[in-house]
NUBA-63243 format. One record per residue (C-alpha): residue in three letters; x, y, z. Coordinates in pm, 1 decimal. Each point is the difference from the previous one (the first is absolute). Layout:
BEGIN
+-------+----------+----------+----------+
| selum |       c1 |       c2 |       c3 |
+-------+----------+----------+----------+
|   ALA |        X |        Y |        Z |
...
+-------+----------+----------+----------+
END
This chain:
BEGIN
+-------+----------+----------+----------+
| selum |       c1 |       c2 |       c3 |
+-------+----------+----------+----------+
|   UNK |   1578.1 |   1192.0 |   3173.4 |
|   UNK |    163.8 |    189.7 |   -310.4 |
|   UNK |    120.5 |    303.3 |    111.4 |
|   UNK |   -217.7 |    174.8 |   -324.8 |
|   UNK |   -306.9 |   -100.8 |    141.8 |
|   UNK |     47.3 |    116.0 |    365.5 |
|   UNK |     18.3 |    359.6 |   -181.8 |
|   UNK |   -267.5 |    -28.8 |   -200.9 |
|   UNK |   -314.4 |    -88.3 |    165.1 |
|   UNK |   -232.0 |     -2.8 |   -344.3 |
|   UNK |    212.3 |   -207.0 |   -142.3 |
|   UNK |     -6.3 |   -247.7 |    330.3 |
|   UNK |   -387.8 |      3.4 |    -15.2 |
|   UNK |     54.1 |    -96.5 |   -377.2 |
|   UNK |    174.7 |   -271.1 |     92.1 |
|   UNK |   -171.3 |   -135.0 |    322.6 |
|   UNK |   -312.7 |     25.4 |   -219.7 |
|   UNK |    134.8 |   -177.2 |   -301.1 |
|   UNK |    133.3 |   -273.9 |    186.4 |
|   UNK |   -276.8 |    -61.4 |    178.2 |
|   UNK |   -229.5 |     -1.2 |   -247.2 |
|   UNK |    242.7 |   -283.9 |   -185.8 |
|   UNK |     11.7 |   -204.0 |    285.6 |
|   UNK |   -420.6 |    -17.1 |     61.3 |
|   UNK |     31.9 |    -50.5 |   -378.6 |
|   UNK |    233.8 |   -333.3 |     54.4 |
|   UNK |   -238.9 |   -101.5 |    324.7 |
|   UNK |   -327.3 |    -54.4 |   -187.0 |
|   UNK |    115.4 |   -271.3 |   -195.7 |
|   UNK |    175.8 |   -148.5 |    286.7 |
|   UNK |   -288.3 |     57.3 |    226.7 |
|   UNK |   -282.4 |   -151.4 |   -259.9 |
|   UNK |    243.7 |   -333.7 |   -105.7 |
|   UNK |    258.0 |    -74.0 |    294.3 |
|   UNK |    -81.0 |    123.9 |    311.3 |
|   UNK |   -243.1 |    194.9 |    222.3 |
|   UNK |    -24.7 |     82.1 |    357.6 |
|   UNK |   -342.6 |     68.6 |    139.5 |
|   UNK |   -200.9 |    -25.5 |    359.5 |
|   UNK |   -160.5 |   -262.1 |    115.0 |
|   UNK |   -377.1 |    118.2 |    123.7 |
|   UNK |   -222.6 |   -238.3 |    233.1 |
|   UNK |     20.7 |   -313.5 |    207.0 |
|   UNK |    -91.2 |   -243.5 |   -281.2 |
|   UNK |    353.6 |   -140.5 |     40.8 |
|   UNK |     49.0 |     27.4 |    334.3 |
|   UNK |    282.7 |   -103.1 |    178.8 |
|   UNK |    167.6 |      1.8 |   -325.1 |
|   UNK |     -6.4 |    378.0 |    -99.9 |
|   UNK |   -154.8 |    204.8 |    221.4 |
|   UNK |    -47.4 |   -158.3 |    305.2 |
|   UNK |    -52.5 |    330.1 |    206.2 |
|   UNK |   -209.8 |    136.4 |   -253.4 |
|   UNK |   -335.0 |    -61.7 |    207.6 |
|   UNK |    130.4 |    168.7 |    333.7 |
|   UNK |    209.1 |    275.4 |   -130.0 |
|   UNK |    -39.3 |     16.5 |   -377.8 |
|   UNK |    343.5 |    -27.8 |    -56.4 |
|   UNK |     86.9 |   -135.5 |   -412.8 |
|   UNK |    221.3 |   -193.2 |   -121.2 |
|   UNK |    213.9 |    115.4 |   -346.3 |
|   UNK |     99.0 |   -290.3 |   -221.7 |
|   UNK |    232.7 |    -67.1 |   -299.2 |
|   UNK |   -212.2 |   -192.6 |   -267.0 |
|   UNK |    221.5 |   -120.0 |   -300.3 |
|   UNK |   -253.3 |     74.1 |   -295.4 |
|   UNK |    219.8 |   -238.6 |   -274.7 |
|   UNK |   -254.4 |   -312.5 |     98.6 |
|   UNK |     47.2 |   -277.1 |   -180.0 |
|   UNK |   -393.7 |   -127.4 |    -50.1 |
|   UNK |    141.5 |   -335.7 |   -141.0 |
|   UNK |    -17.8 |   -335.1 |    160.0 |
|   UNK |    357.1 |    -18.5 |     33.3 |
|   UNK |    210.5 |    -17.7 |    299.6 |
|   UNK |     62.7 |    373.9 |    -22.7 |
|   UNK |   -340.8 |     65.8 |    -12.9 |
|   UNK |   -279.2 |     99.6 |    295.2 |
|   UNK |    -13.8 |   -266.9 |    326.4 |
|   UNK |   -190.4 |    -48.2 |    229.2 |
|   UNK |     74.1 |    184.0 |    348.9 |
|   UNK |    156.7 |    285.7 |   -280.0 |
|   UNK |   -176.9 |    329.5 |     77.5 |
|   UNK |   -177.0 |    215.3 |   -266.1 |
|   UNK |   -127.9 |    319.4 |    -95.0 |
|   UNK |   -266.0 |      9.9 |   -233.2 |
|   UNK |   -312.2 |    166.9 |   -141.1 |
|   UNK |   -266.4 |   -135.0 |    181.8 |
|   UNK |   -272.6 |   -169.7 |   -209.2 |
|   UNK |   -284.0 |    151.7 |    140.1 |
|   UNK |    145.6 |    398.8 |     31.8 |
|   UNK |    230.4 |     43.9 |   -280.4 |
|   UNK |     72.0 |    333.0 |     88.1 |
|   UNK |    200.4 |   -154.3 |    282.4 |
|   UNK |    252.7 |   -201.3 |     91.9 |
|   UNK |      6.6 |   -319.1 |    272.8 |
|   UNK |    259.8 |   -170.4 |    159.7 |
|   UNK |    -36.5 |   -361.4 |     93.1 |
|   UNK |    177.3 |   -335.0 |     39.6 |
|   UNK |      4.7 |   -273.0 |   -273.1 |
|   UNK |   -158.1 |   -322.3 |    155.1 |
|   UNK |    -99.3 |   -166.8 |   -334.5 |
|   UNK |    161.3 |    -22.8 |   -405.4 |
|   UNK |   -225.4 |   -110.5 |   -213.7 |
|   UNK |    -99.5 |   -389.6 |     14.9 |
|   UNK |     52.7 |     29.9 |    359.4 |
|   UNK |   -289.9 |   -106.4 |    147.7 |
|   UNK |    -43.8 |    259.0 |    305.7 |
|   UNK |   -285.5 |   -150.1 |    258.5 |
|   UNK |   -229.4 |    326.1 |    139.7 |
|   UNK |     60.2 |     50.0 |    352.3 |
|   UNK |   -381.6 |    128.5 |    137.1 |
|   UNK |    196.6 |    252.2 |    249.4 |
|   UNK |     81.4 |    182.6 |   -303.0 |
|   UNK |   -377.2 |     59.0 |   -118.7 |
|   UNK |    -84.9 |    282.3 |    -68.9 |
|   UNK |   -227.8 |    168.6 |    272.9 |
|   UNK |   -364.9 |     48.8 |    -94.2 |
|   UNK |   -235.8 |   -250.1 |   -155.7 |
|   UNK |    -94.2 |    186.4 |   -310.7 |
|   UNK |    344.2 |    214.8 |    -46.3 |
|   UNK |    125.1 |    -71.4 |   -382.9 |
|   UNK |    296.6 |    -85.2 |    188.4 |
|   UNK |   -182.0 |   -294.7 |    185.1 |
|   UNK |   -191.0 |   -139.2 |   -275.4 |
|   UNK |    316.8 |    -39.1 |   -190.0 |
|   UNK |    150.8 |   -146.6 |    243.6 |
|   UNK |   -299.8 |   -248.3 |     30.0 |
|   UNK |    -23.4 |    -27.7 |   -367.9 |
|   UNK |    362.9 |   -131.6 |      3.0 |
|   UNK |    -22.5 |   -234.0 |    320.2 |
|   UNK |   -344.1 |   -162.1 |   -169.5 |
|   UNK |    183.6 |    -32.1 |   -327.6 |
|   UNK |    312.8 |   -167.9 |    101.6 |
|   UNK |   -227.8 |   -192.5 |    289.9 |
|   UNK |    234.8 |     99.0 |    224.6 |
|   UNK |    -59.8 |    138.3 |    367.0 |
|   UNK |    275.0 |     75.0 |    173.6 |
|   UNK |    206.0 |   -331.0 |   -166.7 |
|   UNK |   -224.4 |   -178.7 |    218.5 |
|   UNK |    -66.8 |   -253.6 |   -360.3 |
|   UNK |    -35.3 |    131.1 |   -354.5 |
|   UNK |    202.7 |    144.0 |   -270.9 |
|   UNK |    116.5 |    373.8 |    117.6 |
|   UNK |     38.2 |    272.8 |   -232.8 |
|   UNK |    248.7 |   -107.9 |   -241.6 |
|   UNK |    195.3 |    324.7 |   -155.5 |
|   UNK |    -51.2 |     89.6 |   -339.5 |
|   UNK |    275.5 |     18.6 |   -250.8 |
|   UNK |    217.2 |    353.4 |    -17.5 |
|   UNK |   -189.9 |     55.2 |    335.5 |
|   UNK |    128.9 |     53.1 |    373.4 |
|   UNK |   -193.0 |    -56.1 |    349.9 |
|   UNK |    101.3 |    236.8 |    234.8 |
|   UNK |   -136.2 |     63.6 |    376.1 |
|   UNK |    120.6 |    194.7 |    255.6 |
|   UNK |    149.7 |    -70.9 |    334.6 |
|   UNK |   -220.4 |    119.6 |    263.9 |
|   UNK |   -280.4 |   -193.5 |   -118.1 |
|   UNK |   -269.2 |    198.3 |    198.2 |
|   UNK |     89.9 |    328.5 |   -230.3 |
|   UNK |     53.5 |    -44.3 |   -347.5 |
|   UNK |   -154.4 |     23.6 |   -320.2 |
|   UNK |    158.9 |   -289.2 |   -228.0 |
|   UNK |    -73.9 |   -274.7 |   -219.5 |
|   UNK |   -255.7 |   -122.5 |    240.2 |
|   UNK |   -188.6 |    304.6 |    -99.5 |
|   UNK |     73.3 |     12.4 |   -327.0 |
|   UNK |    129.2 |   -304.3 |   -123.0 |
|   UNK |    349.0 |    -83.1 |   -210.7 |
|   UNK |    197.7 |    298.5 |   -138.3 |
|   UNK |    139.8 |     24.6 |   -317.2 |
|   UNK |    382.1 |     12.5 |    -28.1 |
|   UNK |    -29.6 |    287.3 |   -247.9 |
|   UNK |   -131.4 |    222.1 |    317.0 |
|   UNK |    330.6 |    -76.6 |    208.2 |
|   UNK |    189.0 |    323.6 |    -27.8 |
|   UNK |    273.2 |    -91.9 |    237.3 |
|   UNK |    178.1 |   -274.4 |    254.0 |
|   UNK |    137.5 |    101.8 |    367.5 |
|   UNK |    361.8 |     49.5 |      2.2 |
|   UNK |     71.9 |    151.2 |    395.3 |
|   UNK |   -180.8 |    191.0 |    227.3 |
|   UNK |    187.8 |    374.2 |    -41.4 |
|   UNK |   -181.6 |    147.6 |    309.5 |
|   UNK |    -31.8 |     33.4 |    325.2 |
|   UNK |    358.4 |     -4.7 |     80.5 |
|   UNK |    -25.4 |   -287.1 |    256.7 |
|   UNK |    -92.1 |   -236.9 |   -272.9 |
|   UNK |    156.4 |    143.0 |   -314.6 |
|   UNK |    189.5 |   -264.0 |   -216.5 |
|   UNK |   -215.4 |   -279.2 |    132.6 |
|   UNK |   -228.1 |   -226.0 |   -163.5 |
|   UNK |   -267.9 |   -107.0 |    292.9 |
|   UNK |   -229.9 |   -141.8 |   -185.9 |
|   UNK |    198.2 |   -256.6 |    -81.1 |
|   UNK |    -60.4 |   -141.6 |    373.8 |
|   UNK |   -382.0 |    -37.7 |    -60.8 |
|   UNK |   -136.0 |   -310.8 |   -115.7 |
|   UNK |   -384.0 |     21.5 |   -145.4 |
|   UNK |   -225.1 |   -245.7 |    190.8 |
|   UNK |   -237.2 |    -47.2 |   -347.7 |
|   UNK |      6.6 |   -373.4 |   -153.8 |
|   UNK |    165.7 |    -21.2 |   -348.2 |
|   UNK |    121.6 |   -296.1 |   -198.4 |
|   UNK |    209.5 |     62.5 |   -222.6 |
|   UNK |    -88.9 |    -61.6 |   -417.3 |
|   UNK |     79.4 |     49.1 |   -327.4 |
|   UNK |    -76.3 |    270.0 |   -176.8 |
|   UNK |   -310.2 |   -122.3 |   -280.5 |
|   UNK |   -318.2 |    180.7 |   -136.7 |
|   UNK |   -328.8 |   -116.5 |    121.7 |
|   UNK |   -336.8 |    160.8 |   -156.3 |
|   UNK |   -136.8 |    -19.0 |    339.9 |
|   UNK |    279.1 |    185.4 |    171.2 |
|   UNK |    -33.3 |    266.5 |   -240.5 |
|   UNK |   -341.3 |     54.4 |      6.4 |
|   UNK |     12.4 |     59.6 |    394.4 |
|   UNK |    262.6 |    266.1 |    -62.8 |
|   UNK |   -246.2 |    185.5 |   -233.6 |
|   UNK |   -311.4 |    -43.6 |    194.8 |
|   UNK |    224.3 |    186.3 |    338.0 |
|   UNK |     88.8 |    242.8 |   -246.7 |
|   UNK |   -356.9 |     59.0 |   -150.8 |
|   UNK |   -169.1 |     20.5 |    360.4 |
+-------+----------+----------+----------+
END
């Protein structure tokens, strides 16, 4: 440290101050663009993140890398990839959840993943999407196919988790971020489990093509 500052203590405040401030200064746009770390709450993606989360509450902190590439190319989001994004139905928050489907995938509705309840908006979309696409549990029928510019996403532990079951295909514009490494707890920093999971949900694999019909299911989960 300069020997000036040592001496001068208002001067080192100055400094400390000033430098700080520049650095938070250079973070924002790094934090908003490139990267963010952030916890993990819940056991929607259990064993993936959290998987102690239901016995001792204990998070997991993630690196997303927010410079997604929403296009169809090979850079672009794929399925297994793991997202953060502002969740459809609460836009004042933000979900994390796997990518099972790209759009004209045709993703066949598992019934363990109903919603619970018989007259929860979450079930009746869930039935509105299963009579739709004819399709009940890929047991015959169509499935859901995904829209274009559109994601389906579903959680790991399917017995607790909110997802495109519930509210049907997100947009791509609402995907703030993709998981780069888990950054804590310290027993499974630098790893990348959810790479070991494989989802159990149907999907064949399409091409990407605008239907009227697909559409129009997106905006009637939407509407309610």
């Amino acid at each position: 440290m300069p020997h000036s500052l040592i001496h001068n203590p208002t001067k080192f405040v100055y400094t400390t101050a000033t430098l700080t401030l520049w650095l938070t200064i250079a973070l924002i746009p790094l934090n908003d663009n490139l990267i963010e770390a952030s916890f993990v709450q819940g056991t929607s993606m259990s064993p993936s993140l959290c998987p102690s989360y239901h016995t001792t509450g204990r998070r997991d902190a993630v690196l997303w890398n927010k410079w997604v590439d929403h296009s169809n190319s090979p850079k672009g989001l794929k399925r297994g990839d793991i997202v953060l994004f502002r969740s459809p139905t609460r836009p004042d928050c933000n979900a994390v959840k796997r990518v099972v489907g790209l759009e004209g995938d045709r993703v066949f509705l598992d019934p363990r993943r109903r919603p619970e309840g018989d007259v929860s908006p979450e079930s009746r979309a869930w039935d509105a999407m299963a009579s739709q696409a004819g399709d009940f549990g890929g047991g015959g029928g169509g499935g859901v196919v995904v829209p274009p510019g559109h994601i389906w996403v579903e959680g790991d532990y399917w017995r607790k988790s909110q997802d495109s079951n519930a509210y049907g295909p997100v947009s791509k514009s609402l995907v703030l971020g993709k998981a780069m490494l888990v950054l804590w707890p310290w027993d499974r920093c630098g790893t990348r489990p959810w790479e070991r999971y494989r989802s159990a949900t149907r999907v064949v694999e399409g091409k990407a093509e605008r239907k009227g019909g697909e559409m129009g299911l997106v905006d009637a989960i939407r509407s309610g």
